[in-house]
N, C-alpha and C positions, 0 to 999 in steps of 0.2 A: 504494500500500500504506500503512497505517496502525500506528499505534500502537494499543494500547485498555486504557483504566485504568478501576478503578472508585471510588466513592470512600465510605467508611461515611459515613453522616447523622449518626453524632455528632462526627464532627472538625469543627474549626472551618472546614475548608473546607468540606464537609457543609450544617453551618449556613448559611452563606453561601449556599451555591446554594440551598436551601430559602425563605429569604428573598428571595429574587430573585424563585424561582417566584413566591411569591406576588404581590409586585408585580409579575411579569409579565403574572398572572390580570388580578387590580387593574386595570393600565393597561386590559387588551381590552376587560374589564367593561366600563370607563367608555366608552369608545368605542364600543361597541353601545349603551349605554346614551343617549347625544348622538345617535344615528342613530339609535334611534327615536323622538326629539323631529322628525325632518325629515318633513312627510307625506312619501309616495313611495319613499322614498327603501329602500335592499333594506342587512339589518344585516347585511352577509355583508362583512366588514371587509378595504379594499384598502392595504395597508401598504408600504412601500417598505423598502427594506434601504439609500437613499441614505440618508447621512448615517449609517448603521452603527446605525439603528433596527429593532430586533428584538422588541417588543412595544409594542401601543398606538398612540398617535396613528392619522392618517387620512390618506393624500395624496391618496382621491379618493371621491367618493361614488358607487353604480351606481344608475341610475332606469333603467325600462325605457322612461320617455320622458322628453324634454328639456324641464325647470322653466325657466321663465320666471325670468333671472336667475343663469342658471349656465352657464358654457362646458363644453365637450367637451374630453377631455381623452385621451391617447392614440389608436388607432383607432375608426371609429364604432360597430364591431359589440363592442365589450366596454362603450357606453352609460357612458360615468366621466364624470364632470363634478365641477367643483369650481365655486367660489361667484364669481360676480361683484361688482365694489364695492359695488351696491347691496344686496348680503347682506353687506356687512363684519362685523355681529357674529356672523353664521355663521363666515366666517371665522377671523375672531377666535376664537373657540371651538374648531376645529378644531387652531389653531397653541398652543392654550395647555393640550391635555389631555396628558396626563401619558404619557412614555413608557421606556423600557427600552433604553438602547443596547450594542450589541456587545463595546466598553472593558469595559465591567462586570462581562461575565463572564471576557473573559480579564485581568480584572485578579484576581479570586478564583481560578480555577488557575493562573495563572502565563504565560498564552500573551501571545507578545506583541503588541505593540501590531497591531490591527486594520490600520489605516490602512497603505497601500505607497502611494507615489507614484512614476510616473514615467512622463515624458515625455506630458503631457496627460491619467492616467490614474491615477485612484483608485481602490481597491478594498480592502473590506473583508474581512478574513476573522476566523472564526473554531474553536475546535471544537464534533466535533458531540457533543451531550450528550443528556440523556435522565434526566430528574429522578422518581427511587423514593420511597415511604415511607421502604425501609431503606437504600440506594445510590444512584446516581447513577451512569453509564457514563457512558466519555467519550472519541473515536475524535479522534485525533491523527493529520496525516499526517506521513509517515517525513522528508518534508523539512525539516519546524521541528524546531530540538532538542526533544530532552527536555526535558520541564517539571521543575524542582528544587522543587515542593510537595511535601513529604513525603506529603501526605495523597493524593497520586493513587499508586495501588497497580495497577502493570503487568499486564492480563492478558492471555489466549488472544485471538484470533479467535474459537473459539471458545466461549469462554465469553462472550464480549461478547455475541455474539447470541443464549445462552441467557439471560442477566442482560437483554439489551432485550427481552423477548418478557413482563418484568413490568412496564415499563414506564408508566405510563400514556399 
């Protein structure tokens, strides 16, 4: 079960998220944009959530056949490959395009810190949100406290999902 808050776009947390999206746009932009410089290569962007990356960057390119110069990378039938040495300014390119990580946004509502460690196991979390023209929803689950942003403003179940149904 959940929390669910919404948040007006003019408060300063508002702001924040707004500007986020946009660099979050930003970041994917650019990384379709580097994967249609690869011939072959499919712009349908495979992103990992290691390291608490939620927009941008690349961890794996899809060709639906194997470039000369690139290893296989998870199972054969999902085709990902990443660069070998002798493509290092691919590489290189890849690790140096611009990304959006998970701290970021729960550092503008209040949630905290992503990162849980223990006993050999990492994991990120964060909330689920949903960025308006005019609002912003934003589903919290009942086990983290409450967030103390003023700017998140408690609502229904359902009205969350009448408010996400504007969405984009």
């Amino acid at each position: 079960m959940s929390h669910y808050y919404k948040v007006d776009m003019s408060t300063e947390t508002g702001k924040k998220l707004l500007k986020l999206q946009k660099r979050m746009t930003a970041c994917d932009k650019a990384a379709k944009i580097f994967l249609k410089s690869i011939p072959g290569a499919s712009i349908q962007l495979y992103q990992s959530n290691s390291g608490g990356t939620i927009a941008g960057g690349i961890v794996a390119i899809h060709f639906k056949k194997k470039p000369e110069g690139w290893k296989i990378v998870g199972e054969s039938y999902q085709q990902l490959y990443i660069p070998l040495s002798k493509n290092k300014k691919i590489w290189e390119t890849i690790q140096a395009l611009p990304t959006v990580k998970e701290d970021e946004i729960n550092e503008i509502v209040g949630w905290p810190s992503g990162l849980q460690v223990g006993e050999g196991l990492s994991i990120y979390h964060r909330p689920g949100f949903g960025i308006g023209e005019l609002f912003t929803v934003v589903s919290w689950p009942r086990k983290i406290k409450k967030p103390s942003n003023p700017d998140l403003i408690e609502i229904t179940g359902t009205e969350f999902e009448e408010l996400s149904k504007f969405i984009k």
